[in-house]
C-alpha positions in Angstrom: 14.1 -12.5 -7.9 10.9 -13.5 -6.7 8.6 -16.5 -8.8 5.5 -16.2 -9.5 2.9 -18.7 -10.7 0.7 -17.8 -13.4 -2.4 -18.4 -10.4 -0.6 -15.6 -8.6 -0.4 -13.4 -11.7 -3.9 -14.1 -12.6 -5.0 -12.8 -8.9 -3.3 -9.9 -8.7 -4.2 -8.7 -12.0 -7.5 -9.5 -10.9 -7.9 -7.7 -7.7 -6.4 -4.7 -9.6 -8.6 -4.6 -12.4 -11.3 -4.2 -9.7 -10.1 -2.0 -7.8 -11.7 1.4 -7.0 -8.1 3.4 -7.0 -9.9 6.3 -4.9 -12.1 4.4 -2.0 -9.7 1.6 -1.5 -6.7 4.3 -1.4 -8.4 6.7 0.8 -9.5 3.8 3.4 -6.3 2.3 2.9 -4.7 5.2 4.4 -7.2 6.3 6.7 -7.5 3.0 8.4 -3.5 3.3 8.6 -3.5 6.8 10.2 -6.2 5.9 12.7 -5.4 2.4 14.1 -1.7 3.7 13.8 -1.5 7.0 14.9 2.4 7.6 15.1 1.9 7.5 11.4 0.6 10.8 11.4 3.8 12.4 11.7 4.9 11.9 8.8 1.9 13.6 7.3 2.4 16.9 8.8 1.9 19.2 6.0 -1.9 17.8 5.4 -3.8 20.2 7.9 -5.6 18.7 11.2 -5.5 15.4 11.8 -6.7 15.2 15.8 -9.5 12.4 14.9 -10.9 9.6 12.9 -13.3 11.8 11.3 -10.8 14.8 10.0 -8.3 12.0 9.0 -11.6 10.8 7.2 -12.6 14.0 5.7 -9.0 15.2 4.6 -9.1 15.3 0.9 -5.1 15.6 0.2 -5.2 12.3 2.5 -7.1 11.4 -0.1 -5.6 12.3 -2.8 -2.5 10.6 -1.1 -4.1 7.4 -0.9 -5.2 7.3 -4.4 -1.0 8.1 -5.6 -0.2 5.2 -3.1 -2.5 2.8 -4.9 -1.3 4.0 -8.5 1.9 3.7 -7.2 1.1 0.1 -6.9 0.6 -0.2 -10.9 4.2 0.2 -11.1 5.0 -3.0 -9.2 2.4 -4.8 -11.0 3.4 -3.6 -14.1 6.9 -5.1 -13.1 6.2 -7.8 -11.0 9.7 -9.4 -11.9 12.2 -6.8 -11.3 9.4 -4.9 -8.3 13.1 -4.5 -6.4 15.0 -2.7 -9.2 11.1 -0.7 -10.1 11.3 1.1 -6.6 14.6 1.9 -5.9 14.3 5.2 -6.2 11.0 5.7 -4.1 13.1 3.6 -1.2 16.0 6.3 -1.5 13.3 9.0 -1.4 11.4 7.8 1.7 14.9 6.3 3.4 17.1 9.2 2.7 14.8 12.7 1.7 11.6 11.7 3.8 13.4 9.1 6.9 9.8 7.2 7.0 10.2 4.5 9.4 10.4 1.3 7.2 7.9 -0.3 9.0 5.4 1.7 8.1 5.1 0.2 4.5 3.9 -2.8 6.5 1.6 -1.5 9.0 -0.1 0.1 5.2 -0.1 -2.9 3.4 -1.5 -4.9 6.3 -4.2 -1.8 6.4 -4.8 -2.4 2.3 -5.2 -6.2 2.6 -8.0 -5.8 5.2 -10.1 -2.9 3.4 -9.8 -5.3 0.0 -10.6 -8.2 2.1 -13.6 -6.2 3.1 -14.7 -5.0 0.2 -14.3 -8.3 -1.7 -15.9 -10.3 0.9 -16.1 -14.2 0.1 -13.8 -13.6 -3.0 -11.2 -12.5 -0.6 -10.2 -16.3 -0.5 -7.3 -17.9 1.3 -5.5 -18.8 -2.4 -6.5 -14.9 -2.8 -5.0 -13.7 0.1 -1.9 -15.5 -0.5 -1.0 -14.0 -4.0 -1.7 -10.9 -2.7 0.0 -10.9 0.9 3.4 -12.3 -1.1 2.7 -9.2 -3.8 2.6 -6.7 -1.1 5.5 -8.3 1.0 8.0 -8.4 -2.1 6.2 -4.4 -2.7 7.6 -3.8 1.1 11.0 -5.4 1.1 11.4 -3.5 -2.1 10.6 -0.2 -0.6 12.5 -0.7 2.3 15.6 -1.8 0.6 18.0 1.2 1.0 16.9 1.2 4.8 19.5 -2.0 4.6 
């Protein structure tokens, strides 16, 4: 079980009460699809994604981005037991959808720099510590039947 101080819960809950679920998501994702492009393939069934700009324009990206991010709520809702929260969405990407684990990392580092963008000086480093240790305790979790 992970602890975390009442700072840390006070940031997170922060950044999320912020948070524009549908820009942040679609960037999020976008950002993750173009700088890492092998992540595509998981993403088969969402039409043409050649470029930047239809990976951009794809609205069930979108739309995808937006679940990821609501998805989110669920660990924040149970930021004590975030391991036991997602053990069925690991089982379901390990098992059903055999995403590369890695991946969860390559979209929370992708997340952490489009809310670092868009909360510019308020992005500080007490800020990006609360939330890099949220998202790493969000990946291990995720990645837990891959073990």
């Amino acid at each position: 079980m992970v602890e975390w101080t009442d700072s840390e819960r006070a940031i997170i809950n922060s950044i999320f009460s912020n948070l524009d679920y549908e820009e942040i998501g679609r960037k999020s994702l976008c950002r993750c699809l173009i700088v890492y492009p092998w992540t595509q393939r998981y993403f088969g069934g969402f039409g043409n994604l050649y470029n930047a700009e239809t990976i951009l324009c794809n609205p069930l990206i979108a739309a995808h981005g937006t679940k990821i991010l609501h998805g989110l709520d669920r660990a924040l809702k149970n930021m004590d037991d975030i391991k036991n929260t997602y053990a069925e969405l690991s089982l379901l990407h390990s098992d059903k959808l055999h995403v590369d684990p890695d991946n969860f990392r390559l979209l929370a580092d992708c997340l952490t720099v489009v809310i670092a963008a868009k909360m510019g000086p308020a992005f500080t480093v007490e800020t990006q510590v609360a939330w890099q240790k949220f998202l790493s305790v969000v990946v291990s979790a995720l990645g837990r039947q891959y073990h």
